[in-house]
GUTI-172589 format. One line per 4 residues: number of its first residue (from 1); for each residue y, x, z of N, C-alpha, C. Coordinates in steps of 0.001 Angstrom, whole numbers, plus 500000, padded with zeros to 6 digits. Each point is the difference from the previous one (the first is absolute). Layout:
BEGIN
NUM) Y X Z Y X Z Y X Z | ...
# end
This chain:
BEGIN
1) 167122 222236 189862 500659 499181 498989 499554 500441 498606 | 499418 498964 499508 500214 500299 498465 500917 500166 499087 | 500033 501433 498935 501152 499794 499040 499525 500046 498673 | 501006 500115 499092 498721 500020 498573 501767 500523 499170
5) 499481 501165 498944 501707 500210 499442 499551 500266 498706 | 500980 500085 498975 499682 500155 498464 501101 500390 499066 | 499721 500442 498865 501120 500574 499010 500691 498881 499707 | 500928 499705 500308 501354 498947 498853 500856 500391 499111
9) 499244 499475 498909 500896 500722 498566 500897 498839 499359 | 501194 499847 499970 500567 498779 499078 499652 498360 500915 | 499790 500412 501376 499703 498354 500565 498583 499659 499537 | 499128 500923 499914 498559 499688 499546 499070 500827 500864
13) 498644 499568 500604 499464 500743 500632 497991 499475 499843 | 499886 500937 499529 497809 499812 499701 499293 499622 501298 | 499700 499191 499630 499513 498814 500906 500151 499542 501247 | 501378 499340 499949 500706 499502 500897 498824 499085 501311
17) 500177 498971 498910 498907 499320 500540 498668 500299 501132 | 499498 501544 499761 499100 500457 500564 500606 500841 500750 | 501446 500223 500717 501025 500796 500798 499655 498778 501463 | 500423 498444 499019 500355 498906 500784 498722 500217 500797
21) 499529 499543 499588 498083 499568 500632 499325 501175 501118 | 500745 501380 499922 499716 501089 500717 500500 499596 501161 | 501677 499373 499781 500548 500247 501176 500007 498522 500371 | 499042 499191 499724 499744 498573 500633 501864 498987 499974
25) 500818 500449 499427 500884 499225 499903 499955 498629 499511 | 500951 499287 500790 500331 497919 499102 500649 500052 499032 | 499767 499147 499516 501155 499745 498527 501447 499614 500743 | 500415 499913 500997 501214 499870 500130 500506 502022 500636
29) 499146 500785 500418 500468 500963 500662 499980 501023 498423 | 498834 499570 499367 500245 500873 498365 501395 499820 499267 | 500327 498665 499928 501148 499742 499406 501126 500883 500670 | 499872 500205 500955 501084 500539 501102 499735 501824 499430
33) 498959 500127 500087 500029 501436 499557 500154 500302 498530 | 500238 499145 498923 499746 499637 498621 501733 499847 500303 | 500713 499613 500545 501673 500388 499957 500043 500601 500007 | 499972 501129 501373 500094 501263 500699 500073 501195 498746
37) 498501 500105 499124 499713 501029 499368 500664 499710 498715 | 500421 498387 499223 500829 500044 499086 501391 500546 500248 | 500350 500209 501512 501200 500739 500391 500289 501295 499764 | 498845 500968 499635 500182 501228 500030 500240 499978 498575
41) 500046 499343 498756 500485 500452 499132 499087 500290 499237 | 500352 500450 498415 498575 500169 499023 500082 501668 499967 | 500464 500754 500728 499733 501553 499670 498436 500031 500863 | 499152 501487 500115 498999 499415 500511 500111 500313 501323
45) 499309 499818 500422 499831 499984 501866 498310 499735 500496 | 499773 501052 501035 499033 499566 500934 499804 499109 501108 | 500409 498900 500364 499979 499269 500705 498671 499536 501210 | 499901 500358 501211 498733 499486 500785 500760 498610 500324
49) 498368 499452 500408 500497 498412 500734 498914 500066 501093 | 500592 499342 501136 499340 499408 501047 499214 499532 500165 | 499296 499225 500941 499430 498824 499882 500963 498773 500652 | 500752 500528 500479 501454 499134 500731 500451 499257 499088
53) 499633 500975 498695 501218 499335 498547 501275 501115 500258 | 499992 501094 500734 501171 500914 500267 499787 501050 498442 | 501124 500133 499652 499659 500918 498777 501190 501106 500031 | 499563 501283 499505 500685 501468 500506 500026 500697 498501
57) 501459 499615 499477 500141 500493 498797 499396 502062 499789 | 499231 500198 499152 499990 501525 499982 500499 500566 498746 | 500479 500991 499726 500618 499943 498909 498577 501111 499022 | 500210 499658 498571 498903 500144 499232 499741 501876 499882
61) 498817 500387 499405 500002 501877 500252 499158 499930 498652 | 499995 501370 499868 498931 500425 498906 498660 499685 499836 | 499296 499382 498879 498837 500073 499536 499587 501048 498949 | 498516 500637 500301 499095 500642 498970 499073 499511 499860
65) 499516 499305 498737 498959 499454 499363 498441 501102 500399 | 500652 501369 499658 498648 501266 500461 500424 500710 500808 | 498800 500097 501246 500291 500614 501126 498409 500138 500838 | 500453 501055 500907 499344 500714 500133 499389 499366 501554
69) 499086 500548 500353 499324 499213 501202 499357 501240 500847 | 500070 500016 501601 499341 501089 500661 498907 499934 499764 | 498766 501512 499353 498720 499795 500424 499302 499485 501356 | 501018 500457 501770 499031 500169 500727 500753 498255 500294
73) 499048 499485 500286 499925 498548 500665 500638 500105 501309 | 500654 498824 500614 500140 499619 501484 499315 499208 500792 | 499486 499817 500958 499276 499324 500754 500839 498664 500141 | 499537 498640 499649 500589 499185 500376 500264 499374 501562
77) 501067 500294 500295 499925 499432 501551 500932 499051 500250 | 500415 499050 498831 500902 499062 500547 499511 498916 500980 | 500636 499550 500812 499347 498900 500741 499777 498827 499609 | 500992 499603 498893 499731 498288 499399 500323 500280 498360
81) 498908 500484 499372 500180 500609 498850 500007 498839 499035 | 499370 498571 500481 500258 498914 498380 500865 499527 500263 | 501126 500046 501454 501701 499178 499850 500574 501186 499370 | 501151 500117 499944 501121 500639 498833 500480 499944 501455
85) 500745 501337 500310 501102 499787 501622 499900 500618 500671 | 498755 499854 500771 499729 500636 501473 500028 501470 499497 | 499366 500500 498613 499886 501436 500372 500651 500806 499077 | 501696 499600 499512 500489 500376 499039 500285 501322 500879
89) 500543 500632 500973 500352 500932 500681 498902 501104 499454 | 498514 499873 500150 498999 500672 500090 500123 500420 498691 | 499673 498948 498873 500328 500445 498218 500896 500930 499900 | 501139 499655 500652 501221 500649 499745 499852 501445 500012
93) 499409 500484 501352 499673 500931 500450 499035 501022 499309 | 498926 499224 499893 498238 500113 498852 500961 500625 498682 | 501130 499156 499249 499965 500238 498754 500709 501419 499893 | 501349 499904 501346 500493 501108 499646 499420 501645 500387
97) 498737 499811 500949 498825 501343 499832 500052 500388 498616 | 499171 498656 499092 499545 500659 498534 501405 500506 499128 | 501121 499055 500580 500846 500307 498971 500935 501794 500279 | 499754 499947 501161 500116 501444 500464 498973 501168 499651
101) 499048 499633 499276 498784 501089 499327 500661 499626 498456 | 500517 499363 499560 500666 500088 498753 499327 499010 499051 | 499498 498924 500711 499227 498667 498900 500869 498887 500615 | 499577 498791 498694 501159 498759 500251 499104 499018 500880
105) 499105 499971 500060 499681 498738 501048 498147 501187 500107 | 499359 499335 500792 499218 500374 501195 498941 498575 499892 | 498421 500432 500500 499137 499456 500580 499419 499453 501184 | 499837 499061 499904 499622 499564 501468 498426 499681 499720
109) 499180 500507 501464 498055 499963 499773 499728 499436 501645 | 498970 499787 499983 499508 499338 501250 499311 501477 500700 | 499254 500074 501321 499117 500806 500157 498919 500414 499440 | 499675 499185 499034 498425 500306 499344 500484 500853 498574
113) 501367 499861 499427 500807 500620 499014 499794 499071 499120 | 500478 498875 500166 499784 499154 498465 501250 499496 499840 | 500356 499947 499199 501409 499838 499113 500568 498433 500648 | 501012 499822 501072 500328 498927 500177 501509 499252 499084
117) 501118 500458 499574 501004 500061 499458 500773 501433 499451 | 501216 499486 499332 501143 501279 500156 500757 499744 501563 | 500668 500953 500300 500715 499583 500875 501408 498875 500024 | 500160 499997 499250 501127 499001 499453 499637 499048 498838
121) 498723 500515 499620 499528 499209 498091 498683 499479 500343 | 499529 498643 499076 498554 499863 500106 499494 500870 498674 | 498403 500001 500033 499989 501420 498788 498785 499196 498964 | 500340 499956 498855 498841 500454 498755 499392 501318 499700
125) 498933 499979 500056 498971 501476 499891 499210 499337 498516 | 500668 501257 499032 499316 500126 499042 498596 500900 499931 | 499407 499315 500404 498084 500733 499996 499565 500195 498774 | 499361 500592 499519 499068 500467 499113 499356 498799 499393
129) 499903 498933 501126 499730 498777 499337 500907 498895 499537 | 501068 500437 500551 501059 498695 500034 501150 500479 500662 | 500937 498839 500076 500854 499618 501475 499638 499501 500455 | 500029 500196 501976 499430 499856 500610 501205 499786 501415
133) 500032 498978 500770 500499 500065 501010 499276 500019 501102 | 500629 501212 500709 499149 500363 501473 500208 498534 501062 | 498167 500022 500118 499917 498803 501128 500143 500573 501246 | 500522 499442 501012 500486 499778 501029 500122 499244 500999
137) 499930 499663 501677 500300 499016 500247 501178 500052 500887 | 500910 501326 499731 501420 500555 500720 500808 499982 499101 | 499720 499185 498900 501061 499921 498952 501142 499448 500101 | 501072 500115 499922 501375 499021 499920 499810 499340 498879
141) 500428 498761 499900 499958 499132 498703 500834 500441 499333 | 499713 500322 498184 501150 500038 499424 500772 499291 499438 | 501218 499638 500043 500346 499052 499095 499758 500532 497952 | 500273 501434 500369 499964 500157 498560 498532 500440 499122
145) 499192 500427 500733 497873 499873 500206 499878 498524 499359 | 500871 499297 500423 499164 498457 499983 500528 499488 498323 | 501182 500386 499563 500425 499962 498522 499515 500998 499075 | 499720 500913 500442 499182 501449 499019 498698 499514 499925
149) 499511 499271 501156 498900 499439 499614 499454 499074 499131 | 500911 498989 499928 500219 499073 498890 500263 500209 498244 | 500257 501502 500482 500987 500178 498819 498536 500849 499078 | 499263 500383 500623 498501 500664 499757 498870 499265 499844
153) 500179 498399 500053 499544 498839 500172 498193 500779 501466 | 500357 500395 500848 499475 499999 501219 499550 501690 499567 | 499849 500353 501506 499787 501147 500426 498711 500620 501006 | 499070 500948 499734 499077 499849 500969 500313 500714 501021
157) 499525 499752 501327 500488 500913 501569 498575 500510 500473 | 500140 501383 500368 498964 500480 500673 500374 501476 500871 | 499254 500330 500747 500545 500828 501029 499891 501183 499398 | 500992 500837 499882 500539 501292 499009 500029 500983 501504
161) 500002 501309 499120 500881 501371 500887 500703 500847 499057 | 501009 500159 500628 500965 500932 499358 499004 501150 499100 | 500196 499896 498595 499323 500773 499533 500585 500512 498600 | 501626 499933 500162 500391 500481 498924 500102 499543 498777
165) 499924 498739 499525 500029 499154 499095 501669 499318 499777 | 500203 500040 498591 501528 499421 499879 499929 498610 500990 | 501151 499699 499934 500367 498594 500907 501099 499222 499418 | 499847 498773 500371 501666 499524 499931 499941 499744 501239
169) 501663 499959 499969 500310 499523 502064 500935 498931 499789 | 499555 498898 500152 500968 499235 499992 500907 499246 501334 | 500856 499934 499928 501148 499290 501319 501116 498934 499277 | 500465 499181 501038 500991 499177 499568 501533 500682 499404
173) 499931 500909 500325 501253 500767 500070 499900 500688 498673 | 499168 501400 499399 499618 500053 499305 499449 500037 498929 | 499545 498873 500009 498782 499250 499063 498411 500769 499463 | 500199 500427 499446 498538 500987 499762 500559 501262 499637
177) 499643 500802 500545 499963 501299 499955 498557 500526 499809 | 499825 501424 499315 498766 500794 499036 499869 501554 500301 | 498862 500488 500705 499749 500921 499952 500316 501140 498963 | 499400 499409 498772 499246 500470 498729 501298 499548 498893
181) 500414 500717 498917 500429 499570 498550 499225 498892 499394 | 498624 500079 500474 499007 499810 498890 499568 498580 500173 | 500721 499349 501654 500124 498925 500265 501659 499460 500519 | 499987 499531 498467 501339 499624 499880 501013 499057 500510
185) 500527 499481 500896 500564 498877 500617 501344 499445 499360 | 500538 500195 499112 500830 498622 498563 500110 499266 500250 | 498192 499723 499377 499727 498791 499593 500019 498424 501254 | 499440 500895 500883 499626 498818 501556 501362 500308 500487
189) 501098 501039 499922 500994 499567 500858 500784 499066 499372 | 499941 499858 498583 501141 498995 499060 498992 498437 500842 | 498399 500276 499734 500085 498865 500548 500054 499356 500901 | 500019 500842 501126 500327 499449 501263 501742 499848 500127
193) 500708 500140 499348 501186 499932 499643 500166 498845 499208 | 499512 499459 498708 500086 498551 499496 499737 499170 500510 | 498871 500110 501112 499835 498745 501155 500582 499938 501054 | 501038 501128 500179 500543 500068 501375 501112 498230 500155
197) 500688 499711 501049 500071 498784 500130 501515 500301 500669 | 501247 498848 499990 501053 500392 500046 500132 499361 501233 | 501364 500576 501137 499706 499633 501176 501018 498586 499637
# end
């Protein structure tokens, strides 16, 4: 089963629209979940949704804009790594290794060691030349990759390895999160916040 979940701040959530389209919902089963989540109220909340249209209020936790990431990588072994679902158990598991060595989120690499995602975040790699998003073809779609991208008016992808370079990590939940001071996240979280969309 597919699920897809996101920060709700005030009955508003960054790019709804691209939540819908993940989880293949109708305009009559959205509307149905577009009650549901105006039910929980404007304090914030984490909320997952189904693909049923079943939705599982979570209640909201701490964000850090800067945070820290494991050097040693994990082998990616999810089994259906571009649905959202099948391998939340495994993440779960993956994240809390790194978070048990004392970093906030963790790497995921293929066998050859090339940078496939965060374990929970899609990632910007600030290179020497640029930002850069690691290409992939075990990527989960992001909903929030696909607005950072826009917001950079396009982004180039090419196959990276963990090599120690600041990052942003971005997730629905979240929003962008930063390795580095020196790459500041403000500015893109206000704006992924002025476009966010009310349920």
């Amino acid at each position: 089963m597919t699920v897809t979940s996101f920060r709700m701040v005030g009955g508003r959530v960054r790019g709804l629209e691209l939540h819908w389209r993940r989880l293949g919902l109708s305009p009559q089963v959205q509307r149905e979940v577009r009650k549901q989540l105006r039910g929980f109220g404007p304090d914030p909340c984490f909320p997952l949704v189904r693909s049923t249209g079943e939705v599982e209020y979570r209640p909201d936790r701490p964000i850090k804009d800067l945070i820290s990431v494991d050097p040693v990588p994990h082998l990616d072994q999810r089994s259906n790594p571009t649905c959202k679902g099948p391998d939340l158990d495994w993440l779960a598991g993956t994240i809390s290794t790194s978070q048990s060595r004392g970093y906030d989120e963790g790497l995921l690499v293929d066998g050859d060691g090339f940078l496939v995602e965060g374990i929970f975040s899609a990632l910007i790699v600030f290179t020497p030349s640029g930002p850069v998003v690691p290409a992939h073809p075990r990527q989960l779609g992001s909903t929030t990759l696909q607005q950072v991208t826009e917001f950079f008016g396009g982004l180039p992808t090419r196959q990276l390895r963990p090599e120690g370079h600041p990052m942003w990590l971005l997730n629905a939940f979240s929003g962008v999160r930063t390795t580095s001071a020196e790459y500041p996240v403000d500015e893109i979280n206000a704006w992924l916040w002025a476009r966010a969309d009310l349920v």
